[in-house]
C-alpha positions in Angstrom: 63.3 -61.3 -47.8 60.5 -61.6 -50.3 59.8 -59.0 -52.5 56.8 -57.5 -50.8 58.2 -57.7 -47.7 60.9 -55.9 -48.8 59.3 -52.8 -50.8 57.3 -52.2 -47.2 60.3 -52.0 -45.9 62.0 -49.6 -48.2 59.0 -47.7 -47.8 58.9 -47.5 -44.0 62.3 -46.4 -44.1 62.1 -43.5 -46.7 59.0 -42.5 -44.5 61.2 -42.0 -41.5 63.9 -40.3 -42.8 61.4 -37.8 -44.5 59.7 -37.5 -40.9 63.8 -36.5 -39.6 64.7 -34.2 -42.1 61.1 -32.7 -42.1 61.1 -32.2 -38.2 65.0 -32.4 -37.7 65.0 -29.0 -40.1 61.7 -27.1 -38.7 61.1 -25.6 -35.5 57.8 -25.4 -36.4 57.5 -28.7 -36.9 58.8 -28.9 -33.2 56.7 -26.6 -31.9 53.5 -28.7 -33.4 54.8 -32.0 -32.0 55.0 -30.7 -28.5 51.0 -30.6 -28.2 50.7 -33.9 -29.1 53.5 -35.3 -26.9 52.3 -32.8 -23.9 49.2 -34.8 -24.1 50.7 -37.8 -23.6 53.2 -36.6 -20.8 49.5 -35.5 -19.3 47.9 -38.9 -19.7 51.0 -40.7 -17.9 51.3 -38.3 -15.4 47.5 -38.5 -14.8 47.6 -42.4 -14.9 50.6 -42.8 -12.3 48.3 -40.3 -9.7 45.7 -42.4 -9.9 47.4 -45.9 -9.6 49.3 -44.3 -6.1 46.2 -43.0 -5.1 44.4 -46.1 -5.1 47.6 -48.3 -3.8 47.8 -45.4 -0.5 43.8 -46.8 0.0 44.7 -50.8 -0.8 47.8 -50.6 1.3 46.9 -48.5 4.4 43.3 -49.3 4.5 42.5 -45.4 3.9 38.6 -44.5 3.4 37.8 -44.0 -0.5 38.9 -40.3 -1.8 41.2 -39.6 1.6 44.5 -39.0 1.3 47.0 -40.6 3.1 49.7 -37.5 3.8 46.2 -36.4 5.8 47.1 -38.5 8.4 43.6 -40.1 8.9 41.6 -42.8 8.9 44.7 -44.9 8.3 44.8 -48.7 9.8 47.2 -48.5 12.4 48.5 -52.6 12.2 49.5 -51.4 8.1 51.4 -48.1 9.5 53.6 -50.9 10.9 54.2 -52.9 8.5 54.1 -51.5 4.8 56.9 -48.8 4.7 59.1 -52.1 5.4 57.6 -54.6 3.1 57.6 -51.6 0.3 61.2 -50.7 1.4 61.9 -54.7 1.0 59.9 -54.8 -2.4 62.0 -51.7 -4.1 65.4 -53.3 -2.5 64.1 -56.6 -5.1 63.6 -53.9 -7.8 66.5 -52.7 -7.1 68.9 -55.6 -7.3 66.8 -56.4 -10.4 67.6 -53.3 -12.1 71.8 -53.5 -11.1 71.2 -57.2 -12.7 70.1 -56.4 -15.8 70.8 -52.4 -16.3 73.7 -52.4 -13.9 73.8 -48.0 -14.2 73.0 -44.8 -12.9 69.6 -43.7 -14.5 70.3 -40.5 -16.4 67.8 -37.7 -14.9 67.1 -34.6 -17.0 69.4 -32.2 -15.1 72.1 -34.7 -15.7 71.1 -35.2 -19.4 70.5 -31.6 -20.5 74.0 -30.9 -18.8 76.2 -33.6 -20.0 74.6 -35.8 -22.3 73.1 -33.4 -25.2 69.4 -33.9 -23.6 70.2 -38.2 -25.0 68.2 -40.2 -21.7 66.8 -43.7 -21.8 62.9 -44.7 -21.7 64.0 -47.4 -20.2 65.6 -46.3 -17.7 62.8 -43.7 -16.9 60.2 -46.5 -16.5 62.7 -47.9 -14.1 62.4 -45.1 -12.0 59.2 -44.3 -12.3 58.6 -48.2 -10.9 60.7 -47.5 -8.4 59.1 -44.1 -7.5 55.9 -45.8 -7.5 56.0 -48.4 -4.8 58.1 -46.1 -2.6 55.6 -43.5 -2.6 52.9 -46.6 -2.4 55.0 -47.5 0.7 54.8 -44.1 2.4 58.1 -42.7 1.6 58.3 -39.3 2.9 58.6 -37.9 -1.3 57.0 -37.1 -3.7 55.9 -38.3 -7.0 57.4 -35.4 -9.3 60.5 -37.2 -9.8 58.7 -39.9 -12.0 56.4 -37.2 -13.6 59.4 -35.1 -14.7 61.8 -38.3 -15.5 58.9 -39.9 -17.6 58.0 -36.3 -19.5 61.5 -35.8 -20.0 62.5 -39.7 -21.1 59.4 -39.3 -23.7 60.5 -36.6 -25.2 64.4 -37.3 -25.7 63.3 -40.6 -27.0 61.1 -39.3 -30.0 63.8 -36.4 -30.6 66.3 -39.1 -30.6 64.2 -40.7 -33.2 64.0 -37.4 -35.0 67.9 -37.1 -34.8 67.2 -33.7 -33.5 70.3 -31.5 -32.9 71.9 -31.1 -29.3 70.4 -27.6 -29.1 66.8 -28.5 -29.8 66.9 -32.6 -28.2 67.8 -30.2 -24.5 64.6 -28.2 -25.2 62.6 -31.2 -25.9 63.6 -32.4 -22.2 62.8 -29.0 -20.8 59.2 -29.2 -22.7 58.6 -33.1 -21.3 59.9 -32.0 -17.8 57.5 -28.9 -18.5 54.0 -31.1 -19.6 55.1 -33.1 -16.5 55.2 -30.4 -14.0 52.5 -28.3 -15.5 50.0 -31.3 -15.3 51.0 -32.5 -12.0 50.1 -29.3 -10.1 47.9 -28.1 -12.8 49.7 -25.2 -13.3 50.9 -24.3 -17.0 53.1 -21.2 -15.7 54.8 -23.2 -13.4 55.5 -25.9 -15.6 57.2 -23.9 -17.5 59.3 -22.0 -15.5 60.7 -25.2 -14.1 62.0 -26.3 -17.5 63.7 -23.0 -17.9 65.1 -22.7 -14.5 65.7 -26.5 -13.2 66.5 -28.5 -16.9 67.4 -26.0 -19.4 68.9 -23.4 -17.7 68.0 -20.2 -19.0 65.0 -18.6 -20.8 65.8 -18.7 -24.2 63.6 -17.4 -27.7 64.1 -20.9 -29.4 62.6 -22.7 -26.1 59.5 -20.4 -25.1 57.2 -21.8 -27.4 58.1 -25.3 -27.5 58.3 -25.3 -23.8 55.1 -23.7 -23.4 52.7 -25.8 -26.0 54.4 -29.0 -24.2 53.4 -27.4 -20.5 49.8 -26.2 -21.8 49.3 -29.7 -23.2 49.6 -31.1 -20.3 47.5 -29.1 -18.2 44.5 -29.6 -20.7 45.2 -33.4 -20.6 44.7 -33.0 -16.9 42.0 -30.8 -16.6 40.1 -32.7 -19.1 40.6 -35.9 -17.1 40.9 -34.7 -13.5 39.0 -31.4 -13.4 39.9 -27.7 -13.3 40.3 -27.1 -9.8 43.5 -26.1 -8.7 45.9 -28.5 -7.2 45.3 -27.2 -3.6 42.3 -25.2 -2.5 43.0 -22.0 -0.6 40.4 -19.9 0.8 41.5 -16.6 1.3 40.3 -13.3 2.4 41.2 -9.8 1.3 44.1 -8.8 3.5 46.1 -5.7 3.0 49.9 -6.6 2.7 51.5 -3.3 4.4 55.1 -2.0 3.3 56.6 -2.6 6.7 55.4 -6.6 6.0 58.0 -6.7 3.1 61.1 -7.1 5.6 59.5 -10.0 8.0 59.1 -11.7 5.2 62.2 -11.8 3.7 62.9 -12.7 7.4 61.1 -15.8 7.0 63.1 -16.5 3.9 66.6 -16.6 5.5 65.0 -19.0 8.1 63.5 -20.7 5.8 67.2 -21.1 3.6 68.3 -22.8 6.9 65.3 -25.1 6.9 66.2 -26.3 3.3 69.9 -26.3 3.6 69.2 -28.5 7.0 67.3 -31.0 5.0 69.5 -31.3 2.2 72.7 -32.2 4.8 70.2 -34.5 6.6 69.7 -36.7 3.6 73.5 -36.6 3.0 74.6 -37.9 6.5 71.5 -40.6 6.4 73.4 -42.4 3.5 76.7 -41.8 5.6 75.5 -42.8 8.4 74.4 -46.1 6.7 77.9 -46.6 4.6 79.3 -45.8 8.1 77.8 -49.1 9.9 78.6 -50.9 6.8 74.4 -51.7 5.9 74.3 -53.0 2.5 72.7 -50.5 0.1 69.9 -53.2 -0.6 68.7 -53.3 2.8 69.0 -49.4 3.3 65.3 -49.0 1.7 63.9 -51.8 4.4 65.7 -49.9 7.0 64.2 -46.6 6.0 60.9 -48.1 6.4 61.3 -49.0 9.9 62.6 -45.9 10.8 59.5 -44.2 8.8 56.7 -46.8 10.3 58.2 -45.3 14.3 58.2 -41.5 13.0 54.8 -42.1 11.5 53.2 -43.5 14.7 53.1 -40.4 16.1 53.1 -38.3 12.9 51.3 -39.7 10.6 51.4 -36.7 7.9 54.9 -37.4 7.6 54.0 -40.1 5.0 53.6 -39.6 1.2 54.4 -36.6 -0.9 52.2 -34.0 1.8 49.4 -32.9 -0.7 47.0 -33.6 1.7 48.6 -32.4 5.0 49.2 -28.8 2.7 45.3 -29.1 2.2 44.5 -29.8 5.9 46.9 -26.9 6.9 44.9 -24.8 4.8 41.0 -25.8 6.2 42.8 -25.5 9.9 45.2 -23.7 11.7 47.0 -26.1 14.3 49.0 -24.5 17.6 52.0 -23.6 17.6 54.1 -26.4 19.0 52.4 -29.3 17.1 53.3 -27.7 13.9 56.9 -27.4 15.2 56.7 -31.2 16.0 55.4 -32.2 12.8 58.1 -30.1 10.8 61.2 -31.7 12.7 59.2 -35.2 11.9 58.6 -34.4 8.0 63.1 -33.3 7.8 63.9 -36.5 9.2 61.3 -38.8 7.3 62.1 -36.8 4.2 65.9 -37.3 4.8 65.6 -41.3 5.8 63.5 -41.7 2.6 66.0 -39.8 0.4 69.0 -41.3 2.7 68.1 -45.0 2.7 67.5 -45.2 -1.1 63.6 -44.8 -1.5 63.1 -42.7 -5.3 61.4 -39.8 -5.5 61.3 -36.0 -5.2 61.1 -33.1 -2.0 59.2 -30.7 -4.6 56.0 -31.3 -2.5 57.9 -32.0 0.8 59.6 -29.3 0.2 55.9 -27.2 0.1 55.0 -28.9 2.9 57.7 -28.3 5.1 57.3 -24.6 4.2 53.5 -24.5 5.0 54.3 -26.2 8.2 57.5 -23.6 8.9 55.0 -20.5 7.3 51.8 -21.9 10.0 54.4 -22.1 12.9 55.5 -18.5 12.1 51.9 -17.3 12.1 51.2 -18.8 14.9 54.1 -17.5 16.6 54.0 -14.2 15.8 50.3 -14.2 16.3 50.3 -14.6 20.6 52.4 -11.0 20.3 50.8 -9.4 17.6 46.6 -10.3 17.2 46.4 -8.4 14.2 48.7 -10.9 12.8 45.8 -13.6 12.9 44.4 -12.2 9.5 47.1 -12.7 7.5 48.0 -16.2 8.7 47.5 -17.8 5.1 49.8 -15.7 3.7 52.6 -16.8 5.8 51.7 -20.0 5.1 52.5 -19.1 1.6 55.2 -17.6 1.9 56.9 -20.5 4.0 55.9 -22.9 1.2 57.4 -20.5 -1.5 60.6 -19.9 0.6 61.3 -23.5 1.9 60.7 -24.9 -1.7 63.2 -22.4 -3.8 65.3 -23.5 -0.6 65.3 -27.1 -2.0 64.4 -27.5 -5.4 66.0 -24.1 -6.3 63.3 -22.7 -9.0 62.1 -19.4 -7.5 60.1 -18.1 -10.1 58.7 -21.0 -10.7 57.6 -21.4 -6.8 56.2 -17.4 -6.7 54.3 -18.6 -10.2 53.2 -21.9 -8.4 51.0 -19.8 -6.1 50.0 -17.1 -8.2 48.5 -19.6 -10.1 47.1 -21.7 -7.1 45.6 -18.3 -4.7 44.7 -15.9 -8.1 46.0 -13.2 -5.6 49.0 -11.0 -7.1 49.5 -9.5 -3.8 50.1 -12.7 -1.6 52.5 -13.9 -4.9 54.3 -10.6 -4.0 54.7 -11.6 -0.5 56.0 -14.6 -1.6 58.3 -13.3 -3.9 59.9 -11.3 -0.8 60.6 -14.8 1.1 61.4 -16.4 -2.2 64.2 -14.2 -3.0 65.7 -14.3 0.3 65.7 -18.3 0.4 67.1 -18.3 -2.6 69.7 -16.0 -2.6 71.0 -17.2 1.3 70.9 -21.2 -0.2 73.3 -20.0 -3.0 75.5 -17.9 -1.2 75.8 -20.4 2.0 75.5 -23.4 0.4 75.8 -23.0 -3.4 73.1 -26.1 -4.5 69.4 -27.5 -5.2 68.8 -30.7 -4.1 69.4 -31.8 -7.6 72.9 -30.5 -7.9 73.1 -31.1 -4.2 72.3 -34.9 -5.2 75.0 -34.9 -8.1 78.1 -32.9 -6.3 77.5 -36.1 -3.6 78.1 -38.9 -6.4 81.4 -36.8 -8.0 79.7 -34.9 -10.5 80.3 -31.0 -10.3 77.6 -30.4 -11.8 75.7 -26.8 -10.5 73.3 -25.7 -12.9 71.7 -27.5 -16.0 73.8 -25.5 -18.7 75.1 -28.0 -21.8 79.2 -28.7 -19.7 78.4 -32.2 -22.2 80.4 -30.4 -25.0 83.3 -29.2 -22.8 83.9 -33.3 -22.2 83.4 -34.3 -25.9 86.1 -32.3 -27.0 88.7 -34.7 -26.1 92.5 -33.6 -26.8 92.7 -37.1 -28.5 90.1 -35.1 -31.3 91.9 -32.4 -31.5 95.1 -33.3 -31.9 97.4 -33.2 -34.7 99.4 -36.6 -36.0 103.0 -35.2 -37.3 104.4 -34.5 -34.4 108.6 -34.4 -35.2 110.9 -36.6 -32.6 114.0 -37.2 -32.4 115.9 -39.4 -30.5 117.3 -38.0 -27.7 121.1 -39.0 -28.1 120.8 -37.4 -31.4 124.1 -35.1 -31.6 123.5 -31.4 -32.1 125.1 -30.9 -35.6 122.6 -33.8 -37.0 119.6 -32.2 -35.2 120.5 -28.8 -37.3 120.9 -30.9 -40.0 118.0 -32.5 -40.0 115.7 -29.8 -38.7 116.8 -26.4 -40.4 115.4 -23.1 -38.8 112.6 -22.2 -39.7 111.3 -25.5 -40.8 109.8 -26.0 -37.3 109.3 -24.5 -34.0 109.2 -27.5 -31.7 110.2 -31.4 -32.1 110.1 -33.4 -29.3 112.7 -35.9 -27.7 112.0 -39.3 -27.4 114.5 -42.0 -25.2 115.8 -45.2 -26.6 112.4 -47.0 -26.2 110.3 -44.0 -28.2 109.2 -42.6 -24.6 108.5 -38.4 -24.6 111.5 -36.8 -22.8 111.3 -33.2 -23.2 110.6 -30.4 -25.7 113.3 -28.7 -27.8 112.7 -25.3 -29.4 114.1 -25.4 -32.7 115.7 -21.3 -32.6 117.9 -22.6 -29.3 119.1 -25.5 -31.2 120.3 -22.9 -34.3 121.4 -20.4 -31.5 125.1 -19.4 -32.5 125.9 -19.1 -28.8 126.1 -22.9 -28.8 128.8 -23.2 -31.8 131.3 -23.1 -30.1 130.2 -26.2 -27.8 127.6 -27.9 -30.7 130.1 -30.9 -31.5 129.7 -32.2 -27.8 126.1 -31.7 -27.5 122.9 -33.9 -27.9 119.3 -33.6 -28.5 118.8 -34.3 -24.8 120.6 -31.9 -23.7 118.4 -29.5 -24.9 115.1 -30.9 -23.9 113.0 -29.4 -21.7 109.3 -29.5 -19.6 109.8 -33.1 -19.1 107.0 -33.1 -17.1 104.6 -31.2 -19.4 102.2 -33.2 -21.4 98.9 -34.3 -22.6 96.7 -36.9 -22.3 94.1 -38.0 -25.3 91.3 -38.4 -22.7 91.9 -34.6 -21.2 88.9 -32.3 -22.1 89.6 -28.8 -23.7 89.5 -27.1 -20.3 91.9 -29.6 -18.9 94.2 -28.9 -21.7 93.7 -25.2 -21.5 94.7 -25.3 -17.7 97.7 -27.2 -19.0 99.5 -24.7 -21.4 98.5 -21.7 -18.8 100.6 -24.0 -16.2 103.4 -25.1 -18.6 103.9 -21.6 -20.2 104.1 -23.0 -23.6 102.7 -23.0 -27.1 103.0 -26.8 -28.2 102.3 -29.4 -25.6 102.5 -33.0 -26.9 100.2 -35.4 -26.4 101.4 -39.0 -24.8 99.5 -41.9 -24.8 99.5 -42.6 -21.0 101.4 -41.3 -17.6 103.1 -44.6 -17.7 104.1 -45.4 -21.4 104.5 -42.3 -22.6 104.7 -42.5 -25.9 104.0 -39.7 -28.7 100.7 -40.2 -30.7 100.9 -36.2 -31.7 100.8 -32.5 -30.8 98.5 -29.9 -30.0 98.6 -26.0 -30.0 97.5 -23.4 -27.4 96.5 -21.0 -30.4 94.5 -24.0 -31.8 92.9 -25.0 -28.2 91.8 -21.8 -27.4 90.2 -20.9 -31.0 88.0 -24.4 -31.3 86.9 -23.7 -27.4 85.9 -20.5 -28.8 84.1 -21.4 -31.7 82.4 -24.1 -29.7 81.2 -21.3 -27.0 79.8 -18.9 -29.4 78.2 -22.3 -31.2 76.4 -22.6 -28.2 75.5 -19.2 -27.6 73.9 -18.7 -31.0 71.9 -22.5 -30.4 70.3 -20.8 -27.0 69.5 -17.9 -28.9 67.8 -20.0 -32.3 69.7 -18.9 -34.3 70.7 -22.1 -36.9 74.3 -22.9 -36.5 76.2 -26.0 -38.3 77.5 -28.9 -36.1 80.6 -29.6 -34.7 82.1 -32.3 -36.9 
């Protein structure tokens, strides 16, 4: 390396590991990069919109400005045929992607709870590709699942290059999931209260501000680019929301908890169902857009994410049994896309479906009640908020959504009513979002967002100790005293011929004077116990906990495999339970902010 060469590089790396330690030890240094970061989150999210928009005109043939979830003005012949050559174009991607990054992409729900808030950028542009052309194909989803991945995957790549801390690398996902959010629906409150409740966890001091600069970053971006009109235009009147209102609401929110909870199983027994009559998982995408193409003959607003069909809803109010139609069509093309393996979210089929369920309500109620006519958007609200916490399982962030969309704190209060319900029925009945929903279908038990990552990191194999005592097992008695005194030890461990564990032996039995008498014809064997008591090095602490509760000892050992069974060491209950502890208040203080050490 010549010499020049080689200062530049000395000096690029001093410079970055004065950018760590400066950022890596500041949360106001955090706090300051989150604007500039939001801004970019806000440009991507902005430039993905735009290139679905105009692929939804290129591919359907729509008119210039329409939307294609409108259901108009789309060319009949291409209604046919690209859901199927975009299902056949993402199974390409797909094979691609198993080629050459043959994993599961790490989401931020996944990362925040596992993984320490560590997620690929890679592996986000994967999926926001894939997102992409299945929304450009007419996949019954939406396009938040790029948005979020890509905020997210930008911000747990710079904190990665920061070497930020576990604590502070999961609130830099939560503040790129925020910018996302917050700039897709324009709405800063929102965006924010999705980090908290759908990718960190829990509204936390050390979060708020990062979490908001990112999700007011993003909204700028957006309206700076885009405009400051909301996401959806509502035209409301002045209605007086009566006390006796209150319980048809929440009314609407327990129907509206069977509506989600009906979708979510729907997209689980469409993958079945495909396993079941043994359709490669390649072709599942091309099948999906068959079955999508017949359900959008008749209903065209089943297609794309629904923005537009929530707008039309809002200039009109169809009868009563179209809307029903149209709702069972949106379930079943939103469960085929999710089912047959097109990417992307049900956040806005999710408000669509509930605008449609809210409209068919109104309707319905209105042919035996007139006076019910006036408030018709605010069941229509209501249903959106309802269905949504339903699915996506944020329901603050859904009453904030259209606080922020109407400007009307007494239809949000209405909504909260139907929120609430949704919510609380979905946990209590079904006990998952669609996220966790997605994640408890692939093995990984995995509810809420909280860090579990820790809980697998401390292995047994860390934690345990190296000096274990064995003897062998046809060791007599008198030479077992011998060689361990009282008091020297509490435990030693018998091992067979071979070195494989046998049993425990406690070390007072072995002294007992009760056995004098019969000493001289006794063995180390003989007094071995819990043969079948052990641990493994791969066993997490909780495992191991579970395994001493079960056992009823102090000292388990720890054996290399099931099958060898060989000692590598020891580890202690008392020990077990005080490093879990440690770790748990550890984590406590990092949700508060309050500085804390590492775990070594």
């Amino acid at each position: 390396m010549r010499p020049k060469r080689f200062l530049s590089w000395i000096g690029l790396k001093s410079l970055r590991w004065l950018a760590r330690r400066k950022v890596r030890s500041s949360e106001p240094m955090m706090i300051l990069l989150c604007a500039p970061l939001g801004v970019i989150v806000g440009l991507v999210v902005v430039a993905l919109h735009e290139v679905v928009s105009w692929l939804h005109v290129v591919n359907f043939g729509l008119p210039e400005d329409a939307s294609l979830s409108a259901g108009r003005g789309i060319d009949p012949l291409r209604l046919l045929i690209v859901p199927a050559l975009g299902g056949a174009a993402l199974a390409l991607l797909a094979l691609a992607g198993r080629y050459f990054r043959p994993r599961e992409i790490v989401d931020p729900v996944e990362a925040n709870a596992l993984y320490g808030g560590r997620m690929s950028i890679v592996d986000s542009l994967r999926l926001a590709a894939a997102t992409v052309v299945s929304n450009a194909a007419g996949a019954s989803l939406g396009m938040e699942a790029a948005y979020s991945q890509m905020g997210a995957g930008v911000f747990s790549s710079l904190g990665q290059w920061f070497n930020l801390r576990r604590a502070d690398l999961r609130i830099f996902v939560a503040a790129g999931a925020a910018a996302a959010i917050a700039a897709a629906f324009n709405a800063p409150l929102a965006g924010a209260f999705y980090a908290y409740e759908l990718v960190l966890g829990s509204y936390t001091p050390a979060a708020l501000a990062q979490v908001a600069v990112a999700s007011l970053a993003g909204t700028l971006t957006v309206r700076t680019t885009l405009g400051v009109a909301p996401i959806f235009l509502v035209h409301t009147q002045p209605v007086t929301v009566l006390a006796w209102d209150y319980p048809l609401f929440a009314l609407i929110g327990i129907a509206a908890a069977a509506i989600g909870i009906a979708t979510m199983r729907a997209a689980t027994t469409c993958e079945q169902a495909l396993r079941r009559l043994s359709v490669p998982r390649w072709l599942g995408p091309i099948v999906g857009g068959v079955l999508i193409s017949g359900i959008a003959i008749g209903y065209p607003q089943v297609l794309g994410s629904g923005h537009g069909a929530i707008q039309a809803l809002f200039d009109e109010s169809p009868l009563f049994l179209p809307l029903l139609f149209v709702l069972v069509a949106k379930m079943l093309a939103s469960a085929i896309s999710i089912g047959c393996g097109f990417r992307g979210g049900l956040f806005s089929s999710s408000l669509y479906l509930g605008c449609l369920f809210g409209a068919a309500v109104s309707q319905g109620i209105a042919a035996f009640g007139p006076w019910f006519a006036s408030q018709h958007m605010i069941f229509v609200m209501v249903g959106m908020g309802a269905v949504a916490a339903s699915i996506v399982g944020a329901p603050v962030t859904m009453v904030l959504l259209v606080l922020e969309v109407t400007g009307d704190f007494s239809v949000a209060l209405a909504v909260l009513a139907g929120v609430v319900m949704a919510a609380t029925v979905t946990r209590f009945t079904f006990g998952y979002s669609f996220s966790t929903w997605r994640f408890h279908q692939r093995g990984k038990l995995i509810r809420t967002p909280h860090d579990i990552g820790w809980i697998g990191d401390l292995t047994v194999g860390r934690m345990a100790r190296r000096d274990a005592k064995t003897v062998a097992q046809n060791l007599p008695l008198l030479r077992l005293r011998e060689r361990i005194p009282l008091g020297s030890r509490t435990r030693a461990f018998a091992v067979d011929a071979v070195g494989r564990y046998v049993g425990v032996i406690d070390i007072s039995v072995a002294h007992d004077p009760d056995l004098d008498a019969a000493a001289a014809g006794l063995v180390a064997g003989d007094l071995a116990t819990h043969r079948g008591h052990y641990l493994l090095p791969g066993m997490n602490i909780q495992e191991a906990l579970a395994r001493f509760e079960k056992a009823e000892l102090e000292t388990l050992p720890v054996l290399s495999d099931a099958e060898d069974r060989r000692i590598e060491g020891y580890l202690t209950e008392a020990y077990a339970l005080r490093r879990y502890t440690t770790e748990m208040e550890r984590q406590r203080k990092a949700e508060m902010g309050v500085s804390v050490p590492e775990t070594p």
